[in-house]
TORROKOL-763825 format. One line per field, with one value per residue: x negated, y negated, z negated of N, C-alpha, C in turn; residue number from 1; residue in three letters. Coordinates in Angstrom, 1 decimal. Each point is the difference from the previous one (the first is absolute). Layout:
<pts>
n.x	X|...
n.y	Y|...
n.z	Z|...
ca.x	X|...
ca.y	Y|...
ca.z	Z|...
c.x	X|...
c.y	Y|...
c.z	Z|...
k	NUM|...
r	ala|...
</pts>
This chain:
<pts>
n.x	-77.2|-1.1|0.1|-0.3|-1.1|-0.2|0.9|-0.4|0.5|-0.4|-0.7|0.9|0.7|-0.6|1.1|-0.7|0.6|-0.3|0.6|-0.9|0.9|0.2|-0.6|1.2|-0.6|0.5|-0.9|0.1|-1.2|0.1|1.5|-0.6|-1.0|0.4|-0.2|1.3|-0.7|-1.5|1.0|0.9|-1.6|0.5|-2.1|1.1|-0.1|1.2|0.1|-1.3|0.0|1.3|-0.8|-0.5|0.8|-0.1|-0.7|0.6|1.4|-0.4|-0.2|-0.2|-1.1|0.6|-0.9|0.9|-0.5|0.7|-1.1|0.9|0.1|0.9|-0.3|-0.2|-0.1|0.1|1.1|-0.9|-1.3|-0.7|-0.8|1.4|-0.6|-0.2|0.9|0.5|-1.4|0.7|0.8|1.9|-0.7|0.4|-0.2|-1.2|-0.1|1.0|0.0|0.0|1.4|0.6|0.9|-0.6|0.6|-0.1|-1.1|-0.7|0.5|0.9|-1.7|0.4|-1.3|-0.3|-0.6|-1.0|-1.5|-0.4|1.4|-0.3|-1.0|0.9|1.0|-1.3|-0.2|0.9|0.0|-1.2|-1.1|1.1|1.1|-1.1|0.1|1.7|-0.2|-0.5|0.5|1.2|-1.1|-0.7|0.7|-0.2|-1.1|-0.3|1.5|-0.1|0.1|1.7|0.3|0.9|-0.1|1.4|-0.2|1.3|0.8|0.4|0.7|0.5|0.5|0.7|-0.9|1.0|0.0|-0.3|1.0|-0.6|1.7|-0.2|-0.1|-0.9|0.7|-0.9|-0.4|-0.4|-0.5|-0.9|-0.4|0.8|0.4|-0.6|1.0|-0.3|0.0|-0.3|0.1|0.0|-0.9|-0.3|0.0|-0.3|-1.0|-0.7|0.4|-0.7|-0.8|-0.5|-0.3|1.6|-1.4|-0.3|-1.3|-1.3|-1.1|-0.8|0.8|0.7|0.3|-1.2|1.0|0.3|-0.2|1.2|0.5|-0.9|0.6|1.0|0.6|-1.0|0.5|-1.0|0.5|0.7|-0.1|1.0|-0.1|0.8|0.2|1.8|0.0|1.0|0.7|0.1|0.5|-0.9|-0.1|0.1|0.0|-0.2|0.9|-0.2|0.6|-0.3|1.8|0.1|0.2|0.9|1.2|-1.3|-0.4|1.1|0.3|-0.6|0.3|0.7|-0.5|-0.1|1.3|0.7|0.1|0.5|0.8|-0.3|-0.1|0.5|0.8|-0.4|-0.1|1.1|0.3|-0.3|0.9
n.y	-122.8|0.6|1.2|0.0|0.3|-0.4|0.6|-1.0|1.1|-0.6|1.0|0.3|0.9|0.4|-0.1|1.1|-0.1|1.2|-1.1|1.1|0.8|-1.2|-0.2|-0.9|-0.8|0.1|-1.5|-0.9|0.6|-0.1|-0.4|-0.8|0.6|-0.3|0.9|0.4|1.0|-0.4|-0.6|1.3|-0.1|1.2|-0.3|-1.4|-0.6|0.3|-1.3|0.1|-0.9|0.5|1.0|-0.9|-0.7|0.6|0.6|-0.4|0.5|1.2|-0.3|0.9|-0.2|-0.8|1.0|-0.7|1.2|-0.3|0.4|0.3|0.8|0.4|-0.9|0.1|1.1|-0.7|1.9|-0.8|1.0|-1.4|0.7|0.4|-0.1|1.4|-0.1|0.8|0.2|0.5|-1.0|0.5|-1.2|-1.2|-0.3|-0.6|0.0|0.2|0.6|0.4|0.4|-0.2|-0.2|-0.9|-1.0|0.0|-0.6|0.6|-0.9|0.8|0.0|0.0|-0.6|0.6|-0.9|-0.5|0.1|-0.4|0.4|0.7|-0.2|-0.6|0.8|0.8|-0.4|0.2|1.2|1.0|-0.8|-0.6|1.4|0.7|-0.8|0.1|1.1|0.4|-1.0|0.9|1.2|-0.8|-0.4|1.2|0.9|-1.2|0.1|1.3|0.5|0.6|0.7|0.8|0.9|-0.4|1.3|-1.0|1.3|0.2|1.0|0.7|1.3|0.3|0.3|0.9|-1.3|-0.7|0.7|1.2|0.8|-0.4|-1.6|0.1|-0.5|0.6|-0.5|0.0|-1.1|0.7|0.8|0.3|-1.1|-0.2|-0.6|1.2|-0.8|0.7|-0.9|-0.5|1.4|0.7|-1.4|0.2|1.1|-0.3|-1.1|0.1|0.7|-1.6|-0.7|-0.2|-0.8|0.8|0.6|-0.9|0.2|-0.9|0.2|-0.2|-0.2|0.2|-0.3|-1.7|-0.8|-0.5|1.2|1.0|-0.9|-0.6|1.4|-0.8|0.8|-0.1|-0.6|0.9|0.8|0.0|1.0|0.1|1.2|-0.8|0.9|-0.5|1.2|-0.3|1.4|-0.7|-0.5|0.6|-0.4|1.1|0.3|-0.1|-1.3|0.9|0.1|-1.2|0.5|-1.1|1.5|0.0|-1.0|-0.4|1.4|-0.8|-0.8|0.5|0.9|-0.4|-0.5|0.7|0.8|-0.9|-0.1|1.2|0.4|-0.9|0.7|0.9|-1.5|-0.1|1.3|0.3|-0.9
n.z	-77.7|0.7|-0.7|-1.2|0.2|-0.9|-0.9|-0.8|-1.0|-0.9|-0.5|-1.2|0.1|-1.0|1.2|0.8|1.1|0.3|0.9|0.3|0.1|-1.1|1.1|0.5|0.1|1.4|0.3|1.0|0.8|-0.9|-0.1|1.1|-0.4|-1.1|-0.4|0.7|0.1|0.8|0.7|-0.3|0.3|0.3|0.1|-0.3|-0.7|0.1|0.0|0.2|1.2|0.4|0.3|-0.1|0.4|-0.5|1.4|1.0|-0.7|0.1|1.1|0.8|0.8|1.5|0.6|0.8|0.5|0.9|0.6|0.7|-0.4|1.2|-0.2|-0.8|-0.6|-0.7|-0.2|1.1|-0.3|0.0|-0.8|-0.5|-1.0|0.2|-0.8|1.0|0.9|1.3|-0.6|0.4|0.5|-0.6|1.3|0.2|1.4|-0.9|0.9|-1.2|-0.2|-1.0|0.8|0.7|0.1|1.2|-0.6|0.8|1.1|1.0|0.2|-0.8|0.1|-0.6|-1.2|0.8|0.0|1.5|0.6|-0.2|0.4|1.3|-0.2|-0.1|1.1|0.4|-0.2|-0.1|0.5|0.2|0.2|0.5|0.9|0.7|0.5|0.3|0.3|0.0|-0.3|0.7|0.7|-0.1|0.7|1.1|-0.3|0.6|-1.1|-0.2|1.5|0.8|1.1|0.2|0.5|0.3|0.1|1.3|-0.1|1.3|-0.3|0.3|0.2|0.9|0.6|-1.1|-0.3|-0.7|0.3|-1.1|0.4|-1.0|-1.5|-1.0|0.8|-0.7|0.2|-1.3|0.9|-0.4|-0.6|0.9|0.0|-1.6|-1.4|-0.5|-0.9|0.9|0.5|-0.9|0.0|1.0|0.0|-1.3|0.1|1.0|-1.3|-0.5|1.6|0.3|-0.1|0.7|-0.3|0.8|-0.3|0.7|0.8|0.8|-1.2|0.5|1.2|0.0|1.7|-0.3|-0.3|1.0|0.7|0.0|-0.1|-1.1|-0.7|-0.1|0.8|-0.4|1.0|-0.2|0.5|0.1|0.8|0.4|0.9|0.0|-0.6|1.5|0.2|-0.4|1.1|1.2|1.2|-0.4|0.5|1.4|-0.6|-0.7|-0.4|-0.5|-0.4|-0.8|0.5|1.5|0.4|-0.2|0.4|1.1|0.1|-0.5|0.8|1.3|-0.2|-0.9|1.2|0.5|-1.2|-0.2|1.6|0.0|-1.3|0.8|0.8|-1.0|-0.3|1.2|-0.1
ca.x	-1.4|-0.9|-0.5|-1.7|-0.2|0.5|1.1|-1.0|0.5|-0.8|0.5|-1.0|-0.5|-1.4|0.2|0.3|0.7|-0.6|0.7|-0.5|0.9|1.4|0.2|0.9|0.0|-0.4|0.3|-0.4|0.6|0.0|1.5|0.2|-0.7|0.7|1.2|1.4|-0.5|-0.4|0.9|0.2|-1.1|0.8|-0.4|-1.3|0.3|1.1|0.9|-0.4|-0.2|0.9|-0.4|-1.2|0.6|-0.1|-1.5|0.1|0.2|-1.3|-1.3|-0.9|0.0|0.5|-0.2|0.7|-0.3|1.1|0.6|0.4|-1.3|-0.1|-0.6|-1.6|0.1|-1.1|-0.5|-0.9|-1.4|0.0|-0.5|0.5|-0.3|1.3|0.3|-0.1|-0.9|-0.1|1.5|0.7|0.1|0.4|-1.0|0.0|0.8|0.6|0.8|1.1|0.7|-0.3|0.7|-0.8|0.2|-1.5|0.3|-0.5|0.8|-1.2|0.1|0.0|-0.6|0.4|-1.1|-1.5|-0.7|0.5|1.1|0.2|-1.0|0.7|0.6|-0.9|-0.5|1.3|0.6|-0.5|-1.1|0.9|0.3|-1.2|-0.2|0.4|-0.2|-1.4|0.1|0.6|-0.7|-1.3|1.0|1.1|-1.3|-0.4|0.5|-0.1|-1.4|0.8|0.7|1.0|0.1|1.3|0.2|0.9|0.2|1.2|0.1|0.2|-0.2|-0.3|-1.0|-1.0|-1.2|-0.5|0.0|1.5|1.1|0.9|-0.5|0.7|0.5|-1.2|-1.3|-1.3|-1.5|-1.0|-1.2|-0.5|-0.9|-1.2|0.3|0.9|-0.4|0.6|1.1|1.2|1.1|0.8|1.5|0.9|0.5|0.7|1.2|0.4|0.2|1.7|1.3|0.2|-0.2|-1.0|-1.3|-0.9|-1.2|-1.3|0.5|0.3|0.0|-1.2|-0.3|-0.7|-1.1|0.1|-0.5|-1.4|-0.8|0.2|0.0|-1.3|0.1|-1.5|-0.4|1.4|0.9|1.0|1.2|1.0|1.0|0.6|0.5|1.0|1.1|0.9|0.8|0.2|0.2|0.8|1.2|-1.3|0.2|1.0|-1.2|-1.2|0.5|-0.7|1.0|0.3|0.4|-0.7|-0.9|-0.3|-0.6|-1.5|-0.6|-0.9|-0.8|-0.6|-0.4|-0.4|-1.8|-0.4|0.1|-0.9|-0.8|0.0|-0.7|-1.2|-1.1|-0.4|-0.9|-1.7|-0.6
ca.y	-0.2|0.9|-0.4|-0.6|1.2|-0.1|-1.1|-0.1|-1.0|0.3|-0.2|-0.6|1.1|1.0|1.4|-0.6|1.2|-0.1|0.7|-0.6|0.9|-0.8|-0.6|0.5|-0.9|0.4|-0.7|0.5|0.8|1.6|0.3|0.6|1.2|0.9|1.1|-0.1|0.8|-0.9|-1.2|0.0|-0.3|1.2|0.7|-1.2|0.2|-1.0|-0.5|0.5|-1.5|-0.5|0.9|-0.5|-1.1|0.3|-0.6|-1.5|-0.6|-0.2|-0.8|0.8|-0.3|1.0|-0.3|0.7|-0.2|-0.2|0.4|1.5|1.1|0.2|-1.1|0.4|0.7|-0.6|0.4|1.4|-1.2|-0.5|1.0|1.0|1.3|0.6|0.0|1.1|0.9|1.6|0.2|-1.4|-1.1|-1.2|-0.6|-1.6|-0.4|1.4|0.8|1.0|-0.2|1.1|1.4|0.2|-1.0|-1.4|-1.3|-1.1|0.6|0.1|-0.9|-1.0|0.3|-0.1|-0.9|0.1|-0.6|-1.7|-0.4|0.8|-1.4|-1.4|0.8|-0.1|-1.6|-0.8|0.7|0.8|-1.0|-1.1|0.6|-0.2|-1.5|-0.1|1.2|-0.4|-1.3|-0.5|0.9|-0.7|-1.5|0.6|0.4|-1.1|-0.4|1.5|0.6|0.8|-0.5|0.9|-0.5|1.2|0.1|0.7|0.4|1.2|0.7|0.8|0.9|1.4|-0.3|1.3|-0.4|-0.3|0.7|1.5|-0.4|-0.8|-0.8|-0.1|-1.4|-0.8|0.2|-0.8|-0.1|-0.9|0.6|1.4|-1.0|-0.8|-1.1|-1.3|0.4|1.0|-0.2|-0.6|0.8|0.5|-1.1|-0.2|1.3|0.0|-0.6|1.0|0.8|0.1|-0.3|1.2|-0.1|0.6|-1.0|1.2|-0.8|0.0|0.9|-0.1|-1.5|-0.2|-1.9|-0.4|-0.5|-0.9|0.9|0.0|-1.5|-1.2|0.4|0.0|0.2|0.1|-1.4|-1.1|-0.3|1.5|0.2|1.4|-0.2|0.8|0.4|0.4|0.4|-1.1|0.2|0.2|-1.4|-0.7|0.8|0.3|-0.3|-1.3|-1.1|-0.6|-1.2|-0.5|1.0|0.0|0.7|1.2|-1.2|0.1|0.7|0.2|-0.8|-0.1|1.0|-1.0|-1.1|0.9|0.2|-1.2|-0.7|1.0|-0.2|-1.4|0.3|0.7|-0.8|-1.0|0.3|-0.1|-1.4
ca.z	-0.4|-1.0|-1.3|-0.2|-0.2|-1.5|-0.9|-0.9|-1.0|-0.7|-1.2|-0.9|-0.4|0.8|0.7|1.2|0.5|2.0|0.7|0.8|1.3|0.3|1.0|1.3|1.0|1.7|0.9|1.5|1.1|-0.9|0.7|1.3|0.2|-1.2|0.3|-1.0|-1.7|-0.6|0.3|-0.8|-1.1|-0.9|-0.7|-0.6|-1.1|-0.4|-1.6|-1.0|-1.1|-0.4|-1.1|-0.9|-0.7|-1.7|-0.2|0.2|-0.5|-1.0|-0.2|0.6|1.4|0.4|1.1|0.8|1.5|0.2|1.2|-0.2|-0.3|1.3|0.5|-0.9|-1.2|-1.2|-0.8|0.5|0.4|1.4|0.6|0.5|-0.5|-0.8|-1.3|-0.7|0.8|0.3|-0.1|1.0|-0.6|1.0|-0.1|-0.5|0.7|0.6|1.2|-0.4|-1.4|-0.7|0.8|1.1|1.3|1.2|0.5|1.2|1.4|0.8|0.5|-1.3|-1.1|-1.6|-0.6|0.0|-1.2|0.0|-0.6|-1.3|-1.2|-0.1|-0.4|-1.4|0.0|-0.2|-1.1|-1.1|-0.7|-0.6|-1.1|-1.2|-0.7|-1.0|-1.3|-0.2|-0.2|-1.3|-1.1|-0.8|-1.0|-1.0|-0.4|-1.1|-1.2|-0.7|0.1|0.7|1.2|0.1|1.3|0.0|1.5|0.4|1.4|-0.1|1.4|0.4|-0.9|1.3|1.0|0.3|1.0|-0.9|-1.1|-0.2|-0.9|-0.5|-1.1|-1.1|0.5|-0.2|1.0|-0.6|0.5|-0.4|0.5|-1.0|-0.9|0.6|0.6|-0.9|-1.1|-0.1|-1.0|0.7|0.8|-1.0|-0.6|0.8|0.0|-1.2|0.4|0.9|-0.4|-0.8|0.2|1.0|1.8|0.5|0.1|-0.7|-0.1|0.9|0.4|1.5|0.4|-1.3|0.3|2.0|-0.6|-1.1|-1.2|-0.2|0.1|-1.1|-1.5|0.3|-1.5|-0.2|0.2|-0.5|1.3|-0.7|1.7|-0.5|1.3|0.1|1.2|-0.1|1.5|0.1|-0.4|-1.4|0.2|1.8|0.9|0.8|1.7|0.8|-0.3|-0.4|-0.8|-1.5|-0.9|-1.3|-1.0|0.0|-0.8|-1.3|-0.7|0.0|-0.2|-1.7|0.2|0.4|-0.6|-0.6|0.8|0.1|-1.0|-0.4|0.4|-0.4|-0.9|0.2|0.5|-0.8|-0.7|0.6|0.1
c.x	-0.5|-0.4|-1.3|-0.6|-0.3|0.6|-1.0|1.1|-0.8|0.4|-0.9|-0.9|-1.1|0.7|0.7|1.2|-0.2|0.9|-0.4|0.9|1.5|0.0|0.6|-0.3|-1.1|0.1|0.0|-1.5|-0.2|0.8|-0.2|-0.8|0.2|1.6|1.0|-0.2|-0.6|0.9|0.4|-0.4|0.4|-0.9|-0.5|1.0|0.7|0.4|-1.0|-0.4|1.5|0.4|-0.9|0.5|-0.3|-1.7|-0.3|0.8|-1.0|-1.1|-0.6|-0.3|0.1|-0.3|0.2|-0.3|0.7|-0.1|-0.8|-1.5|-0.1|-1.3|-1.4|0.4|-0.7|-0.7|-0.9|-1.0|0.0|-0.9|0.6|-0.3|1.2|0.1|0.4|-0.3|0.8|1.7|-0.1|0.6|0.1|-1.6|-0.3|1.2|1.2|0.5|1.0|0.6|0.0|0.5|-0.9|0.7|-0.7|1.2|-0.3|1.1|-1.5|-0.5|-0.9|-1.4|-0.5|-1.2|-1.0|-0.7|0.1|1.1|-0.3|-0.9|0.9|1.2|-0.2|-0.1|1.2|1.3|-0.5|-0.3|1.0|0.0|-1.3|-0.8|0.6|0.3|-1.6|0.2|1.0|0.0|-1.0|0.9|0.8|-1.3|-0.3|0.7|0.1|-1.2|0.0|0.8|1.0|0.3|0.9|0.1|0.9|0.3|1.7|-0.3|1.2|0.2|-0.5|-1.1|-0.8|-1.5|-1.0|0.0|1.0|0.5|0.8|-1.4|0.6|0.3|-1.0|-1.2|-1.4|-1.2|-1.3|-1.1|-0.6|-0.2|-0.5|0.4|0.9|-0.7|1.0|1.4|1.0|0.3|0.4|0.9|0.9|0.6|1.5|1.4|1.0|0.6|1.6|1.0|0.6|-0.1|-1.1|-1.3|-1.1|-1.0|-1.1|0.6|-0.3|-0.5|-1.0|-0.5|-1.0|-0.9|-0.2|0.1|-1.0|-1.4|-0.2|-0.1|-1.0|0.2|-1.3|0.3|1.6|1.0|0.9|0.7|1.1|1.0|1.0|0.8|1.7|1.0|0.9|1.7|0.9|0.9|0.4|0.5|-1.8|0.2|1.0|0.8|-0.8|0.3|-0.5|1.5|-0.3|-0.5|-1.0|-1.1|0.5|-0.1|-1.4|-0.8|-0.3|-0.9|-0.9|-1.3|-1.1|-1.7|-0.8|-0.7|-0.8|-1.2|-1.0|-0.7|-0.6|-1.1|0.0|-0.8|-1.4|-0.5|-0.7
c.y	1.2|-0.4|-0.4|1.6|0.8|-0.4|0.3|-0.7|-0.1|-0.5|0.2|1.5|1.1|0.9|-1.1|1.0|-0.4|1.1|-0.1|0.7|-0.7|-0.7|0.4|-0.9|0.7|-0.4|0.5|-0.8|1.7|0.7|0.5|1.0|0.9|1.4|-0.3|0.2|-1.5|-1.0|0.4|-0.1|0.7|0.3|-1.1|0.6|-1.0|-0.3|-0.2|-1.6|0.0|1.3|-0.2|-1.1|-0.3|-0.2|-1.3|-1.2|0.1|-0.8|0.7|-0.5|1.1|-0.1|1.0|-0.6|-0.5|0.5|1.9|1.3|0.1|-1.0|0.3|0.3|-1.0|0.3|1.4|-0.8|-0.4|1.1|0.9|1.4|0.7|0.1|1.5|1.2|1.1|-0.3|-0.9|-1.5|-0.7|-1.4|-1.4|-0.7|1.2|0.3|0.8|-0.4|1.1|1.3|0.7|-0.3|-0.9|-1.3|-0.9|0.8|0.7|-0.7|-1.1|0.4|0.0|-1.1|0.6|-0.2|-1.6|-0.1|0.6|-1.4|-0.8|0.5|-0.5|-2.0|-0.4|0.6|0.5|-0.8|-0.9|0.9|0.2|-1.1|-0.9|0.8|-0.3|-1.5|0.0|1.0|-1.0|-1.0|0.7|0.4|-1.5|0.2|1.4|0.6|1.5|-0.1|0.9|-0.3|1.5|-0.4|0.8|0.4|0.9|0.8|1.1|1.1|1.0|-1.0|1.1|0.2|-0.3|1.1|1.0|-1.0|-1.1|-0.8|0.0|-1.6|-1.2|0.3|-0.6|0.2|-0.7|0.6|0.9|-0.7|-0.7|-1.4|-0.8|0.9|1.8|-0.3|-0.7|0.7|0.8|-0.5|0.3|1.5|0.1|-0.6|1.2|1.4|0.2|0.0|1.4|0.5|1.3|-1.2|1.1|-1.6|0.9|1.5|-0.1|-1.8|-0.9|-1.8|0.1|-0.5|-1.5|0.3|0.3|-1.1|-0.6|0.6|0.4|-0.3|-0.6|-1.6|-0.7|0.0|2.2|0.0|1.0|-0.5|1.3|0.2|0.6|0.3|-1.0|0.2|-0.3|-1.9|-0.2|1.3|0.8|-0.4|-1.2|-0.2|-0.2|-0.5|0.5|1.1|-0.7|0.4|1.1|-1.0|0.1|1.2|0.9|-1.5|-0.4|1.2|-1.0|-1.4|0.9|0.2|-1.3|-0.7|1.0|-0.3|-1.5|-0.2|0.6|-0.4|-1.2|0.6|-0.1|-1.8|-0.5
c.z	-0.8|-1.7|-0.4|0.1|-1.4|-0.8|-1.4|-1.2|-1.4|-1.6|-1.7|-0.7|0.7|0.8|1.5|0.6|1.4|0.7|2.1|1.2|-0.1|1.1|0.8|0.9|1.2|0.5|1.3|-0.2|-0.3|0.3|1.0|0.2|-0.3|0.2|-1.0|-1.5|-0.9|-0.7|-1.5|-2.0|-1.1|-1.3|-1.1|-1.9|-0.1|-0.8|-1.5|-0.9|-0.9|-1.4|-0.8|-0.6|-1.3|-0.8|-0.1|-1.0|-1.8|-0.1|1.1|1.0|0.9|1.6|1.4|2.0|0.9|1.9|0.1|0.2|1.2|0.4|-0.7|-1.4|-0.8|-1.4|0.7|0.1|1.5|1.4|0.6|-0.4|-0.6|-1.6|-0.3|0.6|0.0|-0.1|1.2|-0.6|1.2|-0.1|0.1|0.7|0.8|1.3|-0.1|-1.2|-0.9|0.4|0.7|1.1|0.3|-0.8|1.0|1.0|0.8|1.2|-0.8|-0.5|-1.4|0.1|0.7|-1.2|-0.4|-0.8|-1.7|-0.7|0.1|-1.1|-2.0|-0.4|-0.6|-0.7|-0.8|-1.0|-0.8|-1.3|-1.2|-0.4|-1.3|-1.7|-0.9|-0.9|-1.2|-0.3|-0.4|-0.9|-1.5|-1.1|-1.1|-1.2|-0.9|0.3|1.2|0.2|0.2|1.3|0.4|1.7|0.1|1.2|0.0|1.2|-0.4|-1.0|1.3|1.5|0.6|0.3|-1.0|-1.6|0.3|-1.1|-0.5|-1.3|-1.3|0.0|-0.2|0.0|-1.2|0.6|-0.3|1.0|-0.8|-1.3|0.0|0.2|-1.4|-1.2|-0.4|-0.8|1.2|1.3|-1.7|0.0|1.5|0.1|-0.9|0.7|1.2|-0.4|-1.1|1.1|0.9|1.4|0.1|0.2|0.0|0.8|0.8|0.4|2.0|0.1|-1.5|-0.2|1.3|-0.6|-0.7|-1.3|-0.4|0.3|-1.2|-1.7|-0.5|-2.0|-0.6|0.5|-0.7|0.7|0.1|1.3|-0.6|1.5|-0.5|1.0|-0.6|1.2|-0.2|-0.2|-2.0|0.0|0.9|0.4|1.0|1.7|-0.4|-0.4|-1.0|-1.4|-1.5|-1.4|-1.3|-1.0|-0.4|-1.0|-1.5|-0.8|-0.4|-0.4|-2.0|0.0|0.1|-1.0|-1.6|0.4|0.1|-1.5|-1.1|0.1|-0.1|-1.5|-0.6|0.4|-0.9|-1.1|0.0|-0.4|-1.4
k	1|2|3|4|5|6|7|8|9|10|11|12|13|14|15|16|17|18|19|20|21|22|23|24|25|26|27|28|29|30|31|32|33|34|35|36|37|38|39|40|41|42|43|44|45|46|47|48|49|50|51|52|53|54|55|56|57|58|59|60|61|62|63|64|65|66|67|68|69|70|71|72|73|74|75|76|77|78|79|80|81|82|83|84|85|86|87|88|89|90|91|92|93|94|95|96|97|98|99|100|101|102|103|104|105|106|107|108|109|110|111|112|113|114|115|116|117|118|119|120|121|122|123|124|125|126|127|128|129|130|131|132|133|134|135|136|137|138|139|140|141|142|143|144|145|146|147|148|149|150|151|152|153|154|155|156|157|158|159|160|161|162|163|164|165|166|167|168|169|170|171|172|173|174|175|176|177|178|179|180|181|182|183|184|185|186|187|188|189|190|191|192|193|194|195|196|197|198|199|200|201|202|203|204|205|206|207|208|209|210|211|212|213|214|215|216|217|218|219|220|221|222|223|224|225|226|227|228|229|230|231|232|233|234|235|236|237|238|239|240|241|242|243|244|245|246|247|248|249|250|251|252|253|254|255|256|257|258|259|260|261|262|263|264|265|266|267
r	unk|unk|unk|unk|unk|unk|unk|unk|unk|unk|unk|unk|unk|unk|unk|unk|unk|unk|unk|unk|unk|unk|unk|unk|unk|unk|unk|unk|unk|unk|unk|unk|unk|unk|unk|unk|unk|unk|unk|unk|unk|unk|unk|unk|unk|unk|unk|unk|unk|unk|unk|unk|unk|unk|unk|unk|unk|unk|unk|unk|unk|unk|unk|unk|unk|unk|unk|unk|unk|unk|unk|unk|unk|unk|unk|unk|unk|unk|unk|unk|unk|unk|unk|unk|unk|unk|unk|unk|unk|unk|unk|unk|unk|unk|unk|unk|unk|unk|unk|unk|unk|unk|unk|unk|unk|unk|unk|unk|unk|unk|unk|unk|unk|unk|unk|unk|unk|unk|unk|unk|unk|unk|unk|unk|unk|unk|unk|unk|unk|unk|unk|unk|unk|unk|unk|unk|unk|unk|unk|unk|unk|unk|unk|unk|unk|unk|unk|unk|unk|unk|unk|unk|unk|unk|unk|unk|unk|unk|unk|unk|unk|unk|unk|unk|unk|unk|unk|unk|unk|unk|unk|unk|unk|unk|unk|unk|unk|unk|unk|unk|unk|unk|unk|unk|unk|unk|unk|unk|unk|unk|unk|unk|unk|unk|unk|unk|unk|unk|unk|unk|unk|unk|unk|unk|unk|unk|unk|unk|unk|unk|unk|unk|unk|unk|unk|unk|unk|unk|unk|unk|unk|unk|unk|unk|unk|unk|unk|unk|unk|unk|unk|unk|unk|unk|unk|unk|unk|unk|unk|unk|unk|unk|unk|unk|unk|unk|unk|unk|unk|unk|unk|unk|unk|unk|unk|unk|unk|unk|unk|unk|unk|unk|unk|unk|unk|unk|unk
</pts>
């Protein structure tokens, strides 16, 4: 049995955590069109509900996509417009991975427009509905909101960036998307710890970052794109590392919990 297409847990404190590229689930008839590369859903961000754990047992809500980016990106506008003009990116509905492998066989055609709205009908739309819905439900009881969009990837991605990612990726839109005191708080955390970081750098936030983070109305976006090596096995399989988790993870929590009271300040 397919999953729901949202896992919605919710909780008591002003911060949500969005996790919109955890989805593994490919159903057919996706499979069958689909190339070996695809099959393997190499580019979703793995593990990252069971890396957040900690938001969750706080109080946080926590909301997580559950079928795969290959299928419709949900952190891209439904338009399809690009997020970052003039670079190589991956798009609403992707054909290529981040390598730059077809995910469609040939033969095979990728989404028409038609398909691309049914696509949006039944996957996009669920995810911002429900987002939307428990930012307003958190909104009623805070005056300020904290909406942490998490993400991981890759450190090396030729196709998409020279070199090597630092480990932490921050992304308010230049600012734009949270009160200035809570990217501070989050910089600040990154900065004590021993991870490489740098902010609104390659990765400035999507468009649930710059959507929804709307400071001026109560509602703070701060996205962190982290290398996934700092927590799994980067290739096959894919697997979830302990030992690599727990040493990154009071960085972590640290960014999270700063940043956190830095938006209680605001209330």
């Amino acid at each position: 049995m397919n999953p729901p297409i949202v896992t919605l847990t919710q909780g008591h404190l002003p911060l949500l955590v969005s996790i919109p590229h955890g989805g593994e689930c490919l159903p057919e008839p996706f499979l069958s069109r689909m190339t070996p590369a695809a099959h393997k859903i190499a580019d979703t961000d793995w593990h990252l509900a069971r890396l957040y754990d900690f938001a969750r047992a706080m109080g946080a809500s926590v909301l997580q996509a559950n079928y795969s980016r290959y299928i419709i990106d949900v952190n891209r506008p439904a338009d399809g417009a690009s997020l970052y003009p003039g670079t190589a990116t991956t798009g609403l509905c992707p054909t290529e991975s981040f390598l730059g492998e077809a995910l469609y066989q040939a033969g095979s055609a990728p989404p028409d427009e038609q398909e691309t709205a049914e696509r949006i009908v039944r996957y996009w739309q669920p995810y911002h509905d429900a987002l939307r819905q428990e930012l307003s439900r958190l909104r009623q009881k805070h005056a300020h909101v904290l909406l942490w969009e998490a993400h991981s990837i890759a450190n090396e991605l030729p196709r998409l960036f020279e070199g090597r990612l630092p480990d932490l990726n921050i992304g308010t839109f230049s600012g734009a998307a949270c009160a200035p005191a809570l990217r501070e708080a989050a910089v600040a955390a990154a900065s004590a710890s021993p991870f490489s970081w740098v902010a609104d750098a390659r990765f400035k936030g999507g468009y649930i970052t710059r959507n929804y983070g709307r400071p001026q109305s109560g509602v703070h976006a701060v996205q962190l794109e982290m290398s996934r090596h700092l927590y799994m096995v980067e290739g096959e399989p894919y697997a979830y590392r302990e030992d690599r988790a727990a040493a990154v993870l009071p960085t972590v929590e640290r960014m999270v919990g700063n940043t956190l009271r830095a938006l209680e300040g605001l209330q």
